[in-house]
N, CA and C of each residue as an Amber inpcrd file, in Angstrom:
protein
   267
   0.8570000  -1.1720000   0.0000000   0.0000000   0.0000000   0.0000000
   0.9000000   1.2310000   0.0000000   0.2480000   2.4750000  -0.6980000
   1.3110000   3.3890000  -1.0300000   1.0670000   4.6680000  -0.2650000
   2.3100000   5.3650000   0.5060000   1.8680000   6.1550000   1.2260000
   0.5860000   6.9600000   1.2040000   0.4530000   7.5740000   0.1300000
  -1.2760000   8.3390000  -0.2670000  -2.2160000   7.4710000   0.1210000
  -2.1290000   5.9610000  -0.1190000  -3.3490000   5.4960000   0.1730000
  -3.1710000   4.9320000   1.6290000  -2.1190000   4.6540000   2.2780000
  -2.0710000   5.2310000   3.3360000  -2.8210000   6.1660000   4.4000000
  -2.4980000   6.8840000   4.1750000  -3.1360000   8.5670000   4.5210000
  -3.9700000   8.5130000   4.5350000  -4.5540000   8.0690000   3.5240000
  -6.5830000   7.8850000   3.0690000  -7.2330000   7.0260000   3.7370000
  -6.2110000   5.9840000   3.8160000  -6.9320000   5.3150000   4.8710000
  -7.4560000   5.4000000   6.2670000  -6.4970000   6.3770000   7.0850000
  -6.3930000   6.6620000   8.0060000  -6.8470000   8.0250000   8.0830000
  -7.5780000   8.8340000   7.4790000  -8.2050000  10.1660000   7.2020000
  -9.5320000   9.7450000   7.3830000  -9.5140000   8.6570000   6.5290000
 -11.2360000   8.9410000   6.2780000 -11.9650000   8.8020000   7.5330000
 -11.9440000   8.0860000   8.9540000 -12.5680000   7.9710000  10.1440000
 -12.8300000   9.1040000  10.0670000 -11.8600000  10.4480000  10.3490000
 -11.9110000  11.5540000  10.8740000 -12.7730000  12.1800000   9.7480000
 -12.6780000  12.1350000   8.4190000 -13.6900000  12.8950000   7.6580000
 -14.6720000  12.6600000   7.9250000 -15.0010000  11.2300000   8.0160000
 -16.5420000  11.2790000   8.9400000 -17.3040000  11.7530000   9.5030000
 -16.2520000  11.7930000  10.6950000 -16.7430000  12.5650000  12.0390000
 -16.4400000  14.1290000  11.8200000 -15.7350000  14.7510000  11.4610000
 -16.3300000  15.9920000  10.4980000 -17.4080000  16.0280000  10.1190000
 -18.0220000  15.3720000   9.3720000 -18.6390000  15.9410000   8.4470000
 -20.3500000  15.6280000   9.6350000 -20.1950000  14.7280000   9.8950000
 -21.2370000  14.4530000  10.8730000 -21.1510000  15.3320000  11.9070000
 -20.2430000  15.8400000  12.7240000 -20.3130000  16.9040000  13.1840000
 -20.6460000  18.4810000  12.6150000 -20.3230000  18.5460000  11.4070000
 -20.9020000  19.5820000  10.9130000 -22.4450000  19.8320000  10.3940000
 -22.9740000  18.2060000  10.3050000 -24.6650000  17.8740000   9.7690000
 -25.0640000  18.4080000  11.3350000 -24.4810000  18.0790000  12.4830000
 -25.3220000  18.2830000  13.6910000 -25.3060000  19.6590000  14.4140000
 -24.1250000  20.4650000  14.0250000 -24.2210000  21.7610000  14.5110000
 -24.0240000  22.6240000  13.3740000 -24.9970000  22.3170000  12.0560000
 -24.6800000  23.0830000  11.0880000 -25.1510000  24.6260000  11.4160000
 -26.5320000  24.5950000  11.9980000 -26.8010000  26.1770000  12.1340000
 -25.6270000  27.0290000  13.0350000 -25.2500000  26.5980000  14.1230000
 -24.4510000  27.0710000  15.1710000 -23.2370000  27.8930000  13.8960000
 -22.7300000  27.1460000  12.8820000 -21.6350000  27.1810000  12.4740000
 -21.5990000  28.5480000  11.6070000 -22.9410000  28.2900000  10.6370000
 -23.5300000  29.8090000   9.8820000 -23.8040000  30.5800000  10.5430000
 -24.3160000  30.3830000  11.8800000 -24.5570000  31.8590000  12.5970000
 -23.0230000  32.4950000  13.1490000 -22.4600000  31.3060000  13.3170000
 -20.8820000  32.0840000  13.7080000 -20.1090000  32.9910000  12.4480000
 -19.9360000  32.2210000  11.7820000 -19.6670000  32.4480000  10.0710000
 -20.3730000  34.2850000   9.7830000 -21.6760000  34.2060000  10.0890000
 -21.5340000  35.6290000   9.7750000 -21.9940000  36.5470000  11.3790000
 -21.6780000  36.1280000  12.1260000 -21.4160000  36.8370000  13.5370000
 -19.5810000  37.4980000  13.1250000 -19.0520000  36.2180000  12.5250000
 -17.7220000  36.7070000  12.3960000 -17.6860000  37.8270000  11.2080000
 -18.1880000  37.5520000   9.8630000 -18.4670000  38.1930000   8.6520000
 -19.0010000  40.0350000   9.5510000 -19.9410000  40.0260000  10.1720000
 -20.8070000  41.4140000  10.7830000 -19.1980000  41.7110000  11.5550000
 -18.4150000  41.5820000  12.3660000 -18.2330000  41.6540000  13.4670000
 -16.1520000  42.4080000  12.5120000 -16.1290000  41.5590000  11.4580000
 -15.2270000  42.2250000  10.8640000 -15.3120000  43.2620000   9.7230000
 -16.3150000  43.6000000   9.6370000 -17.1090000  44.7030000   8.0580000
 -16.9030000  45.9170000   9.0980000 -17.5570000  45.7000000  10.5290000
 -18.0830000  46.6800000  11.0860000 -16.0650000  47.4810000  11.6640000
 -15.6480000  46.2890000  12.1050000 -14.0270000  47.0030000  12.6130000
 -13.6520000  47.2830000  11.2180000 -13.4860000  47.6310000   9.9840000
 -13.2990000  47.8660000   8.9460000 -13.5140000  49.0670000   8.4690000
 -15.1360000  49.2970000   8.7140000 -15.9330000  50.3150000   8.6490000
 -16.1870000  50.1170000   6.9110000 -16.3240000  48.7680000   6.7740000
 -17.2860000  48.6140000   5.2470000 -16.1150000  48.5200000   4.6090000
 -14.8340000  48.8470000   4.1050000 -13.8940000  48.9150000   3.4970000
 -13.4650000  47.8190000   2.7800000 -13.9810000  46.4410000   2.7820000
 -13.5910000  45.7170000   2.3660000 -15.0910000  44.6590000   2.3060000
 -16.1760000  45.3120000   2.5820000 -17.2220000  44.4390000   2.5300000
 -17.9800000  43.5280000   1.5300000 -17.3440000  43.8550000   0.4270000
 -17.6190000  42.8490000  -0.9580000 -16.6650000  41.9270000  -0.8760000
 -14.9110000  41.6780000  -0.5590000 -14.6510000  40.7480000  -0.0040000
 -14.9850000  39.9210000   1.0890000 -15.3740000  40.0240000   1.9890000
 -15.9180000  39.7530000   3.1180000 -17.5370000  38.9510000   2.8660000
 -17.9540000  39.5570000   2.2620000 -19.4330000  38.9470000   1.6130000
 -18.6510000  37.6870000   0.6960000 -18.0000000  37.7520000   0.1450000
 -17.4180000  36.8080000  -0.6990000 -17.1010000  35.6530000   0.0970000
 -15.8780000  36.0920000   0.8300000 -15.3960000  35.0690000   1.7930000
 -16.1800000  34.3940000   2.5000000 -17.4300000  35.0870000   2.8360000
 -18.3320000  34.1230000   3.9460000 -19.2180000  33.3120000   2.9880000
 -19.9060000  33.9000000   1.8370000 -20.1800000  32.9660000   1.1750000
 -19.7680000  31.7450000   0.9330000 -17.9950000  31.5660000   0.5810000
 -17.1600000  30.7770000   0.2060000 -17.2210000  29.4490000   1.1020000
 -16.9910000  30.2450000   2.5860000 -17.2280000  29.3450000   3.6480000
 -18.3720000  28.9470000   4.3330000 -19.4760000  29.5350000   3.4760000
 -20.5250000  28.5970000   3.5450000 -20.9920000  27.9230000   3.0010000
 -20.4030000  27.6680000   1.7000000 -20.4810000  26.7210000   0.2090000
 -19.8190000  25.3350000   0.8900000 -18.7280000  25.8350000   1.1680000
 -17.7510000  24.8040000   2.1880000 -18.5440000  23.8240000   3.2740000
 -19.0880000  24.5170000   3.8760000 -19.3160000  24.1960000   5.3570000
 -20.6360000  23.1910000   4.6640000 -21.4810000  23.8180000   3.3610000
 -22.5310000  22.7750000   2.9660000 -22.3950000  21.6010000   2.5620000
 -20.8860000  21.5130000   1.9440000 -20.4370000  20.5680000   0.9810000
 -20.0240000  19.2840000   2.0830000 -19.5190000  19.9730000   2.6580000
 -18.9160000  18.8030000   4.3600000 -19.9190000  18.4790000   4.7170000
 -21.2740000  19.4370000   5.3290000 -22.2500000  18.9160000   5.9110000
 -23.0290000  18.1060000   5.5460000 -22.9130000  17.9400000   3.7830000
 -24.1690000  16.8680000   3.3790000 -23.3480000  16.3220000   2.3200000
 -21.6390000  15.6370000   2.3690000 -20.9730000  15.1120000   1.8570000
 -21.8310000  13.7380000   1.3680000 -22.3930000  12.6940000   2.6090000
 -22.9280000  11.7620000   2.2320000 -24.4720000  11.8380000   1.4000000
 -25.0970000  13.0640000   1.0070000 -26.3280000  12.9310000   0.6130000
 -26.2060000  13.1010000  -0.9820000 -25.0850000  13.1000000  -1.2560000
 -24.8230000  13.2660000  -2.8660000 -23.5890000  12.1780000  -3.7140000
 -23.5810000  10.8460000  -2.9400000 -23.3390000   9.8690000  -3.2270000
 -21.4140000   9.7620000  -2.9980000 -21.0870000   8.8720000  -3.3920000
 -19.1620000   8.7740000  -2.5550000 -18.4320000  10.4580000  -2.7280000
 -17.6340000  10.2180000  -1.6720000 -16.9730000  11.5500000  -2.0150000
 -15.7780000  11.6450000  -3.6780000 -16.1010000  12.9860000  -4.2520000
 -15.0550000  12.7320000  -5.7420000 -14.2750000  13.3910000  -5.1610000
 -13.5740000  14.0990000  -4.2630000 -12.7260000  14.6040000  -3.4750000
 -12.8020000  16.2580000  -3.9520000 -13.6290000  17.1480000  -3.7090000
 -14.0660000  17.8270000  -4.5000000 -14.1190000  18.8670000  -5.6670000
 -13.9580000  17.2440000  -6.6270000 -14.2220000  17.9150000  -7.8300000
 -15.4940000  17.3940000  -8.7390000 -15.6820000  18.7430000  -9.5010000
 -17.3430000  17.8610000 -10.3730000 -17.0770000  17.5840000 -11.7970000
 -17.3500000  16.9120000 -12.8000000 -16.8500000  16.3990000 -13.8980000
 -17.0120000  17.7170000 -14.9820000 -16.4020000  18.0750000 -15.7650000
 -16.5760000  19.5020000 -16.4480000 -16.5890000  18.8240000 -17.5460000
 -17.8020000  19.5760000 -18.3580000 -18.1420000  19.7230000 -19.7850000
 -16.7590000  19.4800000 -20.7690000 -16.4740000  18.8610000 -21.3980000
 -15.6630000  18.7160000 -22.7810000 -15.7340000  19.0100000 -24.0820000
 -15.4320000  19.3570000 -25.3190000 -15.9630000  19.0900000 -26.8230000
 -16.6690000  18.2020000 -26.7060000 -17.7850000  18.0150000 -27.3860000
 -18.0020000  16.8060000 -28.2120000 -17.4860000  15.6130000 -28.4680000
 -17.6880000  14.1070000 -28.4200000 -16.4080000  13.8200000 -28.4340000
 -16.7240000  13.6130000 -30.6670000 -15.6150000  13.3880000 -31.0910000
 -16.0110000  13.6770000 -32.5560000 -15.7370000  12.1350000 -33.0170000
 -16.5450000  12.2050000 -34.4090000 -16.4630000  10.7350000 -34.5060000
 -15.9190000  10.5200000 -36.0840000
């Protein structure tokens, strides 16, 4: 067995329990997420608040993808299959 799969092997328990921990305190996590998002716009004074809107978005795209890893079938490690040409014949 080769170190990477290694690793994987011994990761995945813990991705688990991630991710199941994040299905069970998912609200807690978004309300922090933009408690933190409000809480740095405001020491800023707006100056950067379209990044900041960005960023929390980002990490709440995140935080969905972990939280309902198992409801959208094995993990592809996350990537999604992208459009190609045609194939030509």
């Amino acid at each position: 067995m080769g170190l990477l799969n290694n690793m994987k092997a011994k990761l995945g328990p813990a991705k688990d329990k991630v991710s199941h921990l994040a299905q069970q305190h998912e609200g807690k996590i978004q309300h922090g997420l933009e408690k933190a998002a409000k809480t740095v716009d405001e020491r800023t004074k707006g100056k950067y608040s379209d990044r900041i809107h960005t960023g929390t978005g980002k990490a709440k795209h995140a935080m969905d993808r972990l939280a309902h890893r198992n409801d959208h079938g094995p993990d592809t490690g996350g990537t999604t299959p992208q459009a190609g040409p045609p194939p030509t014949s």
